[in-house]
C-alpha positions as CSV (number, residue, x, y, z in Angstrom):
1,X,0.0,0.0,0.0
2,X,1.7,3.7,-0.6
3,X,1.2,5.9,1.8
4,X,1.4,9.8,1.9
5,X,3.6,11.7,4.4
6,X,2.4,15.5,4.9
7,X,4.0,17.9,7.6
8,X,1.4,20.4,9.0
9,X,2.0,23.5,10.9
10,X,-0.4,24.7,12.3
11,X,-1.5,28.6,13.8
12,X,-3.0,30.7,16.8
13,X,-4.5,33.2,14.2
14,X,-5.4,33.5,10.6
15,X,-3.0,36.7,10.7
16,X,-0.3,34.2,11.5
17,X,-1.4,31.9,8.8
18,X,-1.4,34.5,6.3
19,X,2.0,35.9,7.7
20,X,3.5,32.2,6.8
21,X,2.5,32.2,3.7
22,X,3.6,35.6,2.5
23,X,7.1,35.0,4.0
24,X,7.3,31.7,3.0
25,X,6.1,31.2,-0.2
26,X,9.1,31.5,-2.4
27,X,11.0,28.8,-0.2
28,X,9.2,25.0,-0.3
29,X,5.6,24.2,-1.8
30,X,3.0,24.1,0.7
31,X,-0.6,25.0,0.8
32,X,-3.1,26.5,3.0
33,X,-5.3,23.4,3.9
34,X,-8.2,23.5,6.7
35,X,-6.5,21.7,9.8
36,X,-7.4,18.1,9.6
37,X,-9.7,16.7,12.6
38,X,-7.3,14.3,13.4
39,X,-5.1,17.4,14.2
40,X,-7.6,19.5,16.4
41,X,-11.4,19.8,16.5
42,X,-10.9,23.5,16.5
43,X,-11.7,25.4,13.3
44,X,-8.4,27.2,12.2
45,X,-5.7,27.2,8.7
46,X,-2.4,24.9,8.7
47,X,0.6,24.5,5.9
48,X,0.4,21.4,4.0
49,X,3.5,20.5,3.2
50,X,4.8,17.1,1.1
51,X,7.6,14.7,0.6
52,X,9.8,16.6,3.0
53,X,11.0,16.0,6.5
54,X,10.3,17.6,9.8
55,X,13.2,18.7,10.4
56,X,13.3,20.9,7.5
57,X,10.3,22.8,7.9
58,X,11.5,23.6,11.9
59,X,14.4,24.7,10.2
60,X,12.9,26.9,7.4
61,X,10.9,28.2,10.2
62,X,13.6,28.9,12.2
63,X,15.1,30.9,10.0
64,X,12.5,33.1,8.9
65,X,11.1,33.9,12.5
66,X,7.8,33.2,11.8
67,X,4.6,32.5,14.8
68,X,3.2,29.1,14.3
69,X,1.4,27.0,16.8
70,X,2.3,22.9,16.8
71,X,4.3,20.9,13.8
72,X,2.7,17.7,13.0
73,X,3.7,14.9,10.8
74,X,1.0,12.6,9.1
75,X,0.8,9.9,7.3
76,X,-1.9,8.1,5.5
């Protein structure tokens, strides 16, 4: 069976969501993906990002200084 491996960060406030994306947006692809239930029950945006590691989207993060809530990695 092949299974999917996503990286979601998720945010406090849509004005942090929207931050991320402006900053980030010439770096990796990701999208701007309802967080998944399996995540949190509360209604909210997260990055969807693919085929990459954990450790490089702290790092990306970590670089650019920007507010996120939790990093999560998922597969299905």
């Amino acid at each position: 069976m092949f299974k999917l491996t996503y990286i979601y960060v998720t945010f406090k406030t849509t004005n942090d969501a929207l931050n991320f994306e402006d900053i980030l947006k010439n770096t990796l692809p990701f999208w701007l993906v309802p967080v998944p239930r399996e995540l949190t029950h509360n209604c909210g945006i997260a990055a969807r990002f693919k085929d990459i590691e954990k450790s490089d989207v702290e790092n990306l993060i970590n670089q650019f200084d920007v507010n996120y809530d939790k990093i999560y990695k998922i597969t299905k």
